[in-house]
N, C-alpha and C positions, 0 to 999 in steps of 0.2 A: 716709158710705156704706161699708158693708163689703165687703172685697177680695172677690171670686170664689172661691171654695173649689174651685182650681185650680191646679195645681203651676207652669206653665207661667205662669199670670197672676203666681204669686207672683214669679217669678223674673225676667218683665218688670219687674215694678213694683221691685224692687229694685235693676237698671242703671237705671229711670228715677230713680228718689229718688238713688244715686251722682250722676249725672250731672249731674243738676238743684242738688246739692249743690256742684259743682263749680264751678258758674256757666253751666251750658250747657242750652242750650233740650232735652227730650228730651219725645218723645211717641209711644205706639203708634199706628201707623199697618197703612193696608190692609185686609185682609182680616179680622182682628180686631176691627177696629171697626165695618164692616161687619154682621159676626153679631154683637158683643154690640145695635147697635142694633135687629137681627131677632130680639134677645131668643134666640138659640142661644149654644152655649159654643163660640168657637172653638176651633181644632185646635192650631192655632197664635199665638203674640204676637210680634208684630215691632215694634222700637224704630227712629223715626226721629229724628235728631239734629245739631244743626250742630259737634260735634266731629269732629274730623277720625280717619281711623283710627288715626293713630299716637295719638292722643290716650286712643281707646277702649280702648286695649291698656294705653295707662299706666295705666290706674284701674283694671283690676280684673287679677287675679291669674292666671285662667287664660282665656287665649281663643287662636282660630284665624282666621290671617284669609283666609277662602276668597273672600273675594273684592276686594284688598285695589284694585284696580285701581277698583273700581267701588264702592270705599267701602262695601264688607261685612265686618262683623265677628263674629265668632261669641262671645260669652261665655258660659262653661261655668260653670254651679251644681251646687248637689248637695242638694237638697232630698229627707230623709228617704231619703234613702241612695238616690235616683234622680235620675241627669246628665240636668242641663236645659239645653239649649244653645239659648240667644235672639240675633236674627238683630240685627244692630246695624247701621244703614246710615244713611251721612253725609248731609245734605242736599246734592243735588247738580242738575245742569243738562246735560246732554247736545247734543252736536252731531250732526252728519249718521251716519245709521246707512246705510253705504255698500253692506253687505253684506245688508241686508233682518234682522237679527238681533240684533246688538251696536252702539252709538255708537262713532264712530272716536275721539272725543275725550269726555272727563269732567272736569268742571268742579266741583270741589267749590264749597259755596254756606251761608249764612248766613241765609236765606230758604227758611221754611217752603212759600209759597208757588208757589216757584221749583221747589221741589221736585215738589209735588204735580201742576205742569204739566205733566211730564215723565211723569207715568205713565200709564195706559190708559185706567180707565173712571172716570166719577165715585164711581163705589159702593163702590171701591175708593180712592178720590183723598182719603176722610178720617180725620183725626188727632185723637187724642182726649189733650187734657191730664192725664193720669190721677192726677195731683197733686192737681187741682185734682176731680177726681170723686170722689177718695179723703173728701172735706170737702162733697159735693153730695148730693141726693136728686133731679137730674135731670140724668141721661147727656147728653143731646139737647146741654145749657147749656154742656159742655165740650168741643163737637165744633170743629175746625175745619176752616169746610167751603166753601172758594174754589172751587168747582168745581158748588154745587148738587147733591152727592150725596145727600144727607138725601132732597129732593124728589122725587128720581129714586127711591130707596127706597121711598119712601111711594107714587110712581107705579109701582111695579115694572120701572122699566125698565133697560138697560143702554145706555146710552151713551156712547159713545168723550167724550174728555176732548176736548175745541179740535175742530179739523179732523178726521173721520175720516180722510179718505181717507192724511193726515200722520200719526196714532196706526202704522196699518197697514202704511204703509211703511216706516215705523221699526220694525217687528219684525211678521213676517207672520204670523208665531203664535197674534198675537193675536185675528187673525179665528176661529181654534178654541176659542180661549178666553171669545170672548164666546157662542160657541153653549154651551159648557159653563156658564157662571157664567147663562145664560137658562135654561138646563135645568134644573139643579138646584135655584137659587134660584125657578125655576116664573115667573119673570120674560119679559116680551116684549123683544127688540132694538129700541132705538130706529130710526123709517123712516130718521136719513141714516144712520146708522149701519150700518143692516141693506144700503141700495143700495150703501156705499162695499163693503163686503166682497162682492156680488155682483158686484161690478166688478174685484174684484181676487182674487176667489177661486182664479183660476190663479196666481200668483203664490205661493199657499202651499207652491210645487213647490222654490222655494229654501233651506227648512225643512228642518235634516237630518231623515232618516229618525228618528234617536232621539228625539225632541223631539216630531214628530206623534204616533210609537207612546206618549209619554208622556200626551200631550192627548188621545188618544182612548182611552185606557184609563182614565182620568178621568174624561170621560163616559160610558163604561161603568160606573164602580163609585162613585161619587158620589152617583147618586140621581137618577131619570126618566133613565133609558139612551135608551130610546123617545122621549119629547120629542127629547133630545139627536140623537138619529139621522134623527129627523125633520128637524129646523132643518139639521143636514147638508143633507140633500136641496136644503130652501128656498134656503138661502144660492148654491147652487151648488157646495160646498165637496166631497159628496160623491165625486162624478167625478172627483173631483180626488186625494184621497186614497184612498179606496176602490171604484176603478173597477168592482169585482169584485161589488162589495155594489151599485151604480147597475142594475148588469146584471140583479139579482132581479124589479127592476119592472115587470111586466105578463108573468110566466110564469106561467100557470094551472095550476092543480091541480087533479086529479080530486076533484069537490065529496064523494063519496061519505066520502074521508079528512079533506078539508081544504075545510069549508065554510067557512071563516073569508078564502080568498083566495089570492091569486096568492104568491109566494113572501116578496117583499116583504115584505107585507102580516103572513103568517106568521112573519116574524123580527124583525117591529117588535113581535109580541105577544109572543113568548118573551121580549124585553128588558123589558116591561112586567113581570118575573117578578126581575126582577134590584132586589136589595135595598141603601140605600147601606150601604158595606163591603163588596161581594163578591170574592169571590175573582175575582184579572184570569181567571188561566185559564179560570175555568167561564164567564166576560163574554164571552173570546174564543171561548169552544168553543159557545155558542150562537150570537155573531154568524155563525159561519163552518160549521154545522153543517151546510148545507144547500146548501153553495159549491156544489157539481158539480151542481145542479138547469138551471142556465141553460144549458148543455152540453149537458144529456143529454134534453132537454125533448123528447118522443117523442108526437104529436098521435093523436087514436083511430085504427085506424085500420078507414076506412069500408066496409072488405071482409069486415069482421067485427063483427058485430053484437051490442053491448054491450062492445065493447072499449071504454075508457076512458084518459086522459093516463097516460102512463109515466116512470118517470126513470132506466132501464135505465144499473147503472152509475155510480151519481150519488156513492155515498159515496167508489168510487176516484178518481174523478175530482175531488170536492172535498177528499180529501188533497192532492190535485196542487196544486188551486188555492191552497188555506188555506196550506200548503208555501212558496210561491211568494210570497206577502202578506209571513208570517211572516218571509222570509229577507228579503225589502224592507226590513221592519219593524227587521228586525236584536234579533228577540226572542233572548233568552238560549235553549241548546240544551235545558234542562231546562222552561224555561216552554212552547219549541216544542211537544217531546217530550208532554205533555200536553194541549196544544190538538189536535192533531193526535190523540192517542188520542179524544180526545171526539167529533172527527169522524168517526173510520174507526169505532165500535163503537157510535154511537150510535141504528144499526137493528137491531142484536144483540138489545136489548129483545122486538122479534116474536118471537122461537124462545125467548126463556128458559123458555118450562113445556114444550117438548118437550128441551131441551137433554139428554144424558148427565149423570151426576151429574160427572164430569169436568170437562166442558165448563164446566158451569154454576158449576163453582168457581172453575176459571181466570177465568171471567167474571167473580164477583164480589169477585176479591184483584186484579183490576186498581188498578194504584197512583189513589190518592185516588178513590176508587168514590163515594165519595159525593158527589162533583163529577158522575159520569154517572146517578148516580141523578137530581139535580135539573136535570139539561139533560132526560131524559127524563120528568120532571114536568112541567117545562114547555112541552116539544115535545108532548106529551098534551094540557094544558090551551090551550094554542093551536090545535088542530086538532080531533078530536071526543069531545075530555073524558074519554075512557077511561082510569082509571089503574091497570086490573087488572094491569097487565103493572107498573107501579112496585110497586103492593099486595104483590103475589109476588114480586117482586128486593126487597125491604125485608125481606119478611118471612124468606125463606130465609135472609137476610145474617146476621138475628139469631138466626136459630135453629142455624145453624150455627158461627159464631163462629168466630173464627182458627184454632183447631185444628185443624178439620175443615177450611178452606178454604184452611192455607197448614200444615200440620203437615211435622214432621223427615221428611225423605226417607229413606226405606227402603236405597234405593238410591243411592251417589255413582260419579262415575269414579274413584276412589279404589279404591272395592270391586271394580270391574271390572278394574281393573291388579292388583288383588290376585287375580283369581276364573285371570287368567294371558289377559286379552284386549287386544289392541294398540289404543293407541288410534287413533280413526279416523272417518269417515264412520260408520260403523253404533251409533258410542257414545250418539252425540243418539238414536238410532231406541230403542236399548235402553233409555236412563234414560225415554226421553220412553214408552214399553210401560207401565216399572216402575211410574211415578208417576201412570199413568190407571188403572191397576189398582191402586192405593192408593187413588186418590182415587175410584173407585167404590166400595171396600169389598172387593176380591176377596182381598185377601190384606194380610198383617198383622205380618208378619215380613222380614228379611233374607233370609235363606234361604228366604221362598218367591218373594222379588223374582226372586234369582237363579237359581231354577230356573223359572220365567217366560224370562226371559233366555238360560237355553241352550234350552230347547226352541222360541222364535224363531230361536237360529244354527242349530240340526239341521234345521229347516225349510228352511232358505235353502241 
């Protein structure tokens, strides 16, 4: 059987043939094995092995051990002049996870199958002899599979390894995780599996903050967001994590914009939009686009006939919210920075064909534009299909190109300390004159910026 024509398989198989040469059992495990038997290329190749780490570090030449406590080893290759760094992790047996997150105590172990009990799902819980597949023309024949993961595969299901209710308690994480590896893999939760996490779904509250932001941006950008958000719901996990997003459910919307549903409804179709790989921010900026609707939810009102639902207010107030998530979340200030534009401008779309030519440029040299073009493609295609208003933010983008949308300033504070003006409060008012009369086209030179400029001071 010929290897994979993949950098990362090669570089697996390469600690496995060392190691195995050494006299030590070594087999890819997890989620590699997993997808090669769903017939995809994993992402990743992880070695499992009853060498111990000190052991790991003697055989090969350059590694890292990040996680030397828990029997992780990093070995570094260099395949065609690209560093491949395979995850090396000892067979080992875990005690009492006291903290709902980490085992208080790690047991290195000589026993494959020791091993494999110790981990989460079955789908996950198998190891492929890849020695022995290297010499096979059937994958299936070099699995091994103590746990019934195969079956469970073949069944599409996901469930916890032994005892749920014992998987969960031993790391609460994993209750997100099995809604993620159901969602993307298009897989069902196994039923005890699916009750133990409905039963413990508050408990996912002892999870730092960095760790959920990590698992639900996963299910954002992985593939079926929607599924994924959904199974939130089911499990009870939503309320729990995303109290703000539970609150969307049963807010109505005037049918005339939004025949597709209540707010919910509408932002479980925008994720329906979201491709695996997407970009987190544009994942965040549609989950959260729509925060300040549950707040500002305003009923017809019956003293005026043909008034219709209102959301008076809803984009400032879902900065507030999404704001508030995001600092929970403990997202980095530039990933914030960008979620948070996607939500304050992403009604701006309405006025783009009446905008100033000004306006309408600053509008589209908004940093990563092309993130609020596709939130407003899909906030379109979720609601009443209309994409004239994308049609003409596309089209203008490309027909004016950088130059026109972001060209050399006429005008700096530089020229104003030189023109003999103090700097001050009125200097923003002056460059910010200079530069909408550039970018409408009124003027084309230095010298007509600033005589723009003083004939604003003689005014004042």
């Amino acid at each position: 059987m010929a290897r994979l024509d993949n950098p990362g398989y090669e570089a697996a198989w390469r600690v496995a043939r060392r190691l195995h040469a050494l006299g030590h059992a070594a087999y890819f495990a997890g989620g590699c094995v997993r997808d090669m038997l769903l017939g995809t290329v994993p992402q990743d190749f992880d070695v499992a092995t009853d060498a111990t780490p000190e052991l790991v570090q003697q055989a090969f030449p350059r590694t890292e051990a990040v996680g030397a406590y828990f029997g992780v080893v990093l070995v570094i290759d260099k395949l065609d002049g690209e560093r491949i760094a395979t995850e090396v992790a000892t067979f080992r047996h875990d005690g009492a996870y006291s903290d709902g997150r980490r085992p208080d105590e790690v047991r290195f172990s000589t026993d494959p199958r020791e091993d494999v009990l110790r981990r989460d799902f079955t789908i996950n819980g198998l190891l492929l002899d890849v020695l022995r597949y290297e010499q096979s023309d059937a994958l299936e024949d070099c699995v091994l599979d103590y746990v019934g993961g195969q079956g469970d595969l073949a069944a599409r299901l996901v469930r916890a390894i032994g005892e749920p209710r014992l998987r969960f308690a031993e790391d609460k994480l994993r209750m997100l995780r099995a809604v993620r590896f159901a969602a993307r893999l298009e897989f069902t939760i196994e039923p005890r599996t699916l009750h133990a996490i409905r039963a413990q779904a508050a408990e996912i509250a002892v999870v730092s903050a960095e760790r959920v932001r990590d698992e639900l941006t996963r299910i954002l950008t992985e593939g079926h967001a929607r599924r994924g958000f959904e199974l939130l719901d089911e499990t009870g996990l939503l309320p729990q994590v995303l109290p703000e997003i539970a609150r969307m459910k049963g807010v109505e919307q005037p049918p005339q914009y939004h025949p597709e549903g209540d707010v919910w409804t509408h932002t479980l179709m925008l994720l329906d939009h979201l491709r695996p790989g997407a970009s987190p921010t544009l994942a965040w900026g549609m989950l959260l686009h729509d925060m300040g609707k549950p707040a500002t939810f305003t009923p017809p009102d019956p003293a005026r006939p043909g008034d219709r639902i209102r959301f008076n207010g809803h984009v400032e107030v879902g900065v507030a919210v999404a704001r508030t998530i995001l600092n929970r979340l403990r997202f980095s200030n530039d990933d914030a920075a960008q979620i948070l534009a996607l939500v304050q401008h992403h009604m701006q779309f309405g006025d783009v064909k009446k905008m100033k030519q000004s306006t309408l440029k600053r509008f589209l040299r908004l940093p990563r534009f092309e993130e609020h073009l596709a939130l407003h493609r899909a906030d379109a295609l979720s609601a009443h299909g209309d994409l004239s208003l994308y049609e003409f933010a596309k089209q203008k983008l490309e027909e004016l190109g950088e130059e026109q949308i972001r060209p050399p300033l006429l005008l700096t504070g530089d020229d104003l300390v030189a023109a003999g003006y103090s700097p001050g409060p009125e200097f923003r008012r002056m460059l910010t004159l200079a530069e909408d009369a550039q970018l409408e086209g009124a003027i084309a030179t230095k010298a007509a910026a600033l005589e723009l400029v003083r004939t604003m001071a003689a005014k004042q």
